[in-house]
C-alpha positions in Angstrom: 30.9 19.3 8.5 31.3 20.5 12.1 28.7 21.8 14.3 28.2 23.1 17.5 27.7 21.4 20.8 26.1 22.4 24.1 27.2 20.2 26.5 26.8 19.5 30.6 30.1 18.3 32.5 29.6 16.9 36.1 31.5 19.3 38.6 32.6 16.0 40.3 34.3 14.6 37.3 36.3 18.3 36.2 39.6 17.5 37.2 40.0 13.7 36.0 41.3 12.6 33.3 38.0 11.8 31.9 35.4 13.9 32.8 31.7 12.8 32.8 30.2 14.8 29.7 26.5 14.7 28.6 25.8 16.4 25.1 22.4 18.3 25.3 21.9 19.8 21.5 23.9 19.8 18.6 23.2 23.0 16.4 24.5 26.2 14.1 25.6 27.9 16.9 24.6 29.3 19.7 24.3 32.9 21.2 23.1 33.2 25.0 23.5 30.9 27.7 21.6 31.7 31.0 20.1 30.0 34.4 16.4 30.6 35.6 15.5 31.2 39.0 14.1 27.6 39.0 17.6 26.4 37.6 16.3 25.4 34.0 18.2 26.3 31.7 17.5 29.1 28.8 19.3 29.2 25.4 19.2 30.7 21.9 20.6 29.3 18.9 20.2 29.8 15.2 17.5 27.8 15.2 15.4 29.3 18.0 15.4 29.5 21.7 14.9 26.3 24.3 15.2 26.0 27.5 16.3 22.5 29.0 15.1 21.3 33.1 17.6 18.8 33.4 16.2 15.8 31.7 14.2 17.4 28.4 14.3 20.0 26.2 11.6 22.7 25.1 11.7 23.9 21.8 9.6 27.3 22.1 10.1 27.9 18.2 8.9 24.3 16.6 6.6 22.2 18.1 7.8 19.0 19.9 11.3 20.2 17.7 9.9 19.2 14.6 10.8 21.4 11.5 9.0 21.0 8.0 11.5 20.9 5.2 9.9 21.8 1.5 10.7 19.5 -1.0 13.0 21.3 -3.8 11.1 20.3 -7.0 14.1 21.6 -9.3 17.0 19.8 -7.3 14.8 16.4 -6.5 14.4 13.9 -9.4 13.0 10.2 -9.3 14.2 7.7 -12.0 13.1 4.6 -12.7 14.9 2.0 -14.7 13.1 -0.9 -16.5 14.4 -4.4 -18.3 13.0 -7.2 -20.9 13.5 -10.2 -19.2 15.4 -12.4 -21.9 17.6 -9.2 -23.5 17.3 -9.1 -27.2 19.8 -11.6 -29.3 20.6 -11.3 -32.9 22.0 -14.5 -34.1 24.9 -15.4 -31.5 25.3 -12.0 -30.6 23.8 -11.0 -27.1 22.3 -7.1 -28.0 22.1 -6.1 -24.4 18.6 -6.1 -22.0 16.5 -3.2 -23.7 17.2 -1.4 -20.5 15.0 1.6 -20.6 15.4 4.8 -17.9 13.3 8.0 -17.4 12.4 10.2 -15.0 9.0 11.7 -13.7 8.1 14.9 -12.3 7.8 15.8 -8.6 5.0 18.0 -7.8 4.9 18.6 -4.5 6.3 17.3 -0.9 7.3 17.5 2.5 10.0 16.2 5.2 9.2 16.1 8.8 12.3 16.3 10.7 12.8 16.0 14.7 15.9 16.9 16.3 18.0 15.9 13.2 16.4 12.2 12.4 13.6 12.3 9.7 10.1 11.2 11.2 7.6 11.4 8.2 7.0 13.2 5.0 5.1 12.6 1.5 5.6 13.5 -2.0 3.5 13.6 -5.0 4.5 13.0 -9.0 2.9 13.8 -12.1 2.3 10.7 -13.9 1.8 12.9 -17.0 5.7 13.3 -17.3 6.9 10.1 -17.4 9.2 10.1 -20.0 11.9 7.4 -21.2 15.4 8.4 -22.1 17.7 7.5 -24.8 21.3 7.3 -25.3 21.4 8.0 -28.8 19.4 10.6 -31.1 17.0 9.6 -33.7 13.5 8.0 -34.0 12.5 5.6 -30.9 9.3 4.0 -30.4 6.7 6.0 -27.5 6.8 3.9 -24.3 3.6 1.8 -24.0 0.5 3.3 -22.1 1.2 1.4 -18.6 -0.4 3.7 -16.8 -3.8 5.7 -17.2 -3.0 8.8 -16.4 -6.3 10.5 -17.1 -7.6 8.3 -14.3 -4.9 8.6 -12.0 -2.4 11.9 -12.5 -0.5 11.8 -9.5 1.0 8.7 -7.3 1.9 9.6 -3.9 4.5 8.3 -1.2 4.2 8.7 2.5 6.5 8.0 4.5 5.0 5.6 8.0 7.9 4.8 9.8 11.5 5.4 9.7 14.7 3.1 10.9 18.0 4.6 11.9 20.6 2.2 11.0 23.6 4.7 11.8 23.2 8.4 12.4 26.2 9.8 10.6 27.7 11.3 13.7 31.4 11.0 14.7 32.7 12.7 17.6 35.7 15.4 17.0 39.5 14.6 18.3 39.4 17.3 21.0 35.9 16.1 22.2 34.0 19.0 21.9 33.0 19.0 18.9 30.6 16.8 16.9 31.1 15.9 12.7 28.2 15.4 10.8 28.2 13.0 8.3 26.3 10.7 6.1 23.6 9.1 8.1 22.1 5.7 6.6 18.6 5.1 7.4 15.3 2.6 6.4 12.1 4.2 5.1 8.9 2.7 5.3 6.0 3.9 3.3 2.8 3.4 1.7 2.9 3.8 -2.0 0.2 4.6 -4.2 0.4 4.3 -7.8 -3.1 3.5 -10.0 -5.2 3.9 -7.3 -3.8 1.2 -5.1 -1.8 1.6 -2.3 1.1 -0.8 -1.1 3.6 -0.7 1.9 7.0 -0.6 0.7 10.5 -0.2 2.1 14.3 0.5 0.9 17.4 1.6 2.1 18.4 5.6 2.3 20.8 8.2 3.0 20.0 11.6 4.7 22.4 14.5 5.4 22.5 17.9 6.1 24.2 20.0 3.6 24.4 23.1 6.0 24.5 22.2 9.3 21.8 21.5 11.7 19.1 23.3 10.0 20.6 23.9 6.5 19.1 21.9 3.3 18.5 18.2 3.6 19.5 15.9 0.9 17.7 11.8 1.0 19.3 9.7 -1.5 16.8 6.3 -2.0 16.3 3.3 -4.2 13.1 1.3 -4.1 12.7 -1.9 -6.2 9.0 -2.9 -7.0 7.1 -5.4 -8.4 4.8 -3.2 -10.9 2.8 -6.1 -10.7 1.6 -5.5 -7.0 0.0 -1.6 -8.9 -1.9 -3.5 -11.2 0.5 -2.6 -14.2 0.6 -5.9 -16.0 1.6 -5.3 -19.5 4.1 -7.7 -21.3 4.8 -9.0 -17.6 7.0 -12.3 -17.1 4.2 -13.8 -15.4 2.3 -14.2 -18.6 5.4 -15.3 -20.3 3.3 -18.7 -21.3 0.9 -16.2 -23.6 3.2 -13.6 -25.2 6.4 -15.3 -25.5 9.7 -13.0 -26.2 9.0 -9.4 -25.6 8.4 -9.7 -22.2 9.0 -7.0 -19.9 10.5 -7.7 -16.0 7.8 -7.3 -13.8 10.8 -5.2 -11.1 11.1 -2.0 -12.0 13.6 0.3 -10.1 13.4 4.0 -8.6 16.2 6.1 -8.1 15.2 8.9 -5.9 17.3 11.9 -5.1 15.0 14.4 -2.7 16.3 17.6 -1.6 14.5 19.9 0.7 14.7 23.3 2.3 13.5 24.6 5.9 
């Protein structure tokens, strides 16, 4: 995806063969280009109007260029996917690992983005929706009662720090112009599931599906030990007591968040 680029050359450097080129803002475009009596200078874009002295840049329409992206509740889905730690056996014949996915419900959120690198954010789930899913019709058995939802409805993420580990961005052939791509980044959060909160971390990737200041789209996976939340039933660390059945204590989340200015 390309996007514009306002950019400063250095009069000394214009007729070399590589002139010195510093890239002020990448955005949607931009309309009006003008110099102030105190020789700041003024621009609007699509996604407001700044004006830059030289060394930083005012964003008169967000706050320290920070923009609040609503999370999509429709387009963003968490999965989890959960194991038994010995698989099932009949006779010789290896039945699989009673694999078992679902999804749950997101019911609210928020990502707090600065000058096109995410800062912060939070989501909340229902825990009332947790539901597993089956690959063939018929009768199953209900999915045990890990969690007490009448006590605690909703788990919450928020997000405490995040790691840039490449921004996506790729410079065009003629120079000028700047491709957006798939930016891979490291989230750090605290997550609070049961009423106790952990700090967790896992590997993401962010990009803008419309430019600059189009919809966001963060692709995650987070692997936890339920263990750490208090949900201990048919754990492997009480393999001694119960024997087969057991349940692995990591449990996986697929997270697909998608979120609109």
């Amino acid at each position: 995806m390309a996007v514009w680029a306002l950019s400063r050359y250095d009069a000394n450097s214009l007729y070399s063969n590589k002139p010195t080129v510093a890239e002020i803002m990448l955005g949607d475009a931009f309309f009006g280009l003008l110099e102030a009596n105190d020789g700041s200078i003024w621009f609007g874009s699509a996604t407001g109007v700044y004006r830059y002295d030289g060394k930083t840049i005012t964003d008169f329409y967000n706050k320290k260029g920070q923009k609040k992206y609503i999370i999509d509740t429709k387009q963003s889905v968490v999965i989890w996917k959960g194991s038994m730690l010995l698989g099932a056996w009949e006779g010789s014949t290896f039945l699989g690992d009673g694999s078992g996915t679902g999804d749950v419900d997101i019911l609210k959120g928020e990502l707090v983005i600065e000058n096109r690198h995410l800062e912060g954010g939070a989501v909340e789930v229902d825990m009332n929706t947790i539901e597993q899913k089956f690959d063939h019709p018929g009768p199953h058995n209900k999915l045990p009662a890990f969690f007490d939802v009448k006590k605690f409805p909703v788990s919450t993420f928020t997000i405490t720090k995040v790691e840039t580990v490449n921004d996506g961005k790729t410079e065009g052939r003629n120079g000028n112009m700047t491709i957006e791509g798939v930016a891979t980044i490291k989230v750090t959060g605290n997550l609070t599931i049961e009423g106790i909160t952990k700090a967790v971390t896992f590997p993401a990737t962010m990009y803008f599906k419309d430019g600059m200041d189009g919809t966001v789209v963060v692709n995650g996976t987070l692997i936890i030990d339920r263990t750490d939340w208090g949900i201990d039933y048919a754990s492997e660390k009480y393999f001694d007591k119960s024997g087969d059945g057991i349940i692995s204590d990591d449990v996986k989340l697929f997270m697909r968040i998608v979120a609109k200015k």
